[in-house]
C-alpha positions, 0 to 999 in steps of 0.5 A: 535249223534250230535256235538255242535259248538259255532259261534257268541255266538250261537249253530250251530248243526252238524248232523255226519250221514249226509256223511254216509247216502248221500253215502249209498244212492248213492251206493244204485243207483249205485247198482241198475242202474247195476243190471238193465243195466248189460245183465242177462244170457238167460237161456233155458231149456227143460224136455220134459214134453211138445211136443216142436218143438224147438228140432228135430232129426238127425243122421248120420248112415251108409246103412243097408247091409240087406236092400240096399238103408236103414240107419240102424235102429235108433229112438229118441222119447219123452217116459214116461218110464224113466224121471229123472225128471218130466214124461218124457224123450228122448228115444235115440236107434240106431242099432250100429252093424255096429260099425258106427253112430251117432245121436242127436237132435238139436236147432236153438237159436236166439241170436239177436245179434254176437259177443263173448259169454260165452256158458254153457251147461248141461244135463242128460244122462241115461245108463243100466248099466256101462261097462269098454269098451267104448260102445257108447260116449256121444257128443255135438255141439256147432256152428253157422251151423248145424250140419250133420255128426259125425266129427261135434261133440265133445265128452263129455265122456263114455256113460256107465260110470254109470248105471243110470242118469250121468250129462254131462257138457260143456262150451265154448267161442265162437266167433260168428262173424257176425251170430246172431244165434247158433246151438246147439246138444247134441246126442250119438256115436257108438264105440262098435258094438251091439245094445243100447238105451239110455235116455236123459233128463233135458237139460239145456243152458246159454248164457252169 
């Protein structure tokens, strides 16, 4: 659509999409300057499909009274019997009959930087059956050391609250001041005084 003006007998044209089409275009760079700048979230997941050295196992468990000198007997190992997704999954036992224990596997993130930063945390966690009486509880860390004993570890909830796969979620923020790395760990207490297993699967981390 065009306006007619009339100036010194002669017609002068004016385009009145001129304005809109030179804003649109601006807001478009804009846009796609801020989408460009602006840090994305880093995003870190495992499924354990594959044999990673990102995580390893630790635990905080007292002496076997049966054999003098020994932890009590506690294993984490990557197995194909139960997977909530994909082949394969954490397998996470522990001997609890000494109604003491706790055990994890954990990771080192390099961060590149300190600072604040947005923590989300996320992943599945495998129980037989569900039990009003609080078996074992599901626990986490999140920090710049690494963790080593039981009072290090939040709790995130009943680990029998179902039977079958329940999520687990926890988010934080976290100043990490100078420290340009972050410990994470994600594990299982003992609160009831018998054996457990459980499974561990589709971890899931952002960082923002």
């Amino acid at each position: 659509m065009s306006l007619l003006s009339f100036r010194g007998g002669g017609i002068v044209l004016k385009n009145i999409y001129a304005i809109p089409i030179a804003l649109a275009v601006i807001a478009t760079v804009i846009c796609a300057y801020l989408i460009l700048t602006i840090p994305k979230p880093k995003v870190i997941y495992e499924d354990f499909e594959t044999e990673g050295e990102e995580w390893s196992a630790d635990a905080d468990v007292p002496l076997d009274p049966m054999n003098p000198g020994k932890p009590v007997k506690w294993e984490i190992e990557r197995t194909a019997h139960n997977a909530r997704s994909g082949n394969y999954s954490l397998k996470m036992f522990i001997d609890g009959k000494l109604d003491d224990g706790t055990i994890w596997i954990e990771r080192k993130i390099d961060l590149g930087k300190g600072g604040q930063i947005v923590f989300d945390l996320s992943f599945w966690f495998w129980s037989e059956q569900e039990s009003f009486n609080t078996i074992a509880v599901v626990c986490a860390y999140v920090g710049t050391k690494n963790p080593e004993v039981e009072g290090d570890f939040i709790v995130l909830g009943a680990a029998n609250e179902v039977a079958g796969w329940k999520n687990y979620a926890y988010r934080l923020e976290l100043d990490l001041g100078s420290s340009e790395e972050l410990w994470v760990a994600v594990g299982v207490s003992v609160r009831w005084e018998t054996e457990m297993t459980y499974y561990l699967d589709d971890i899931r981390i952002e960082l923002g």
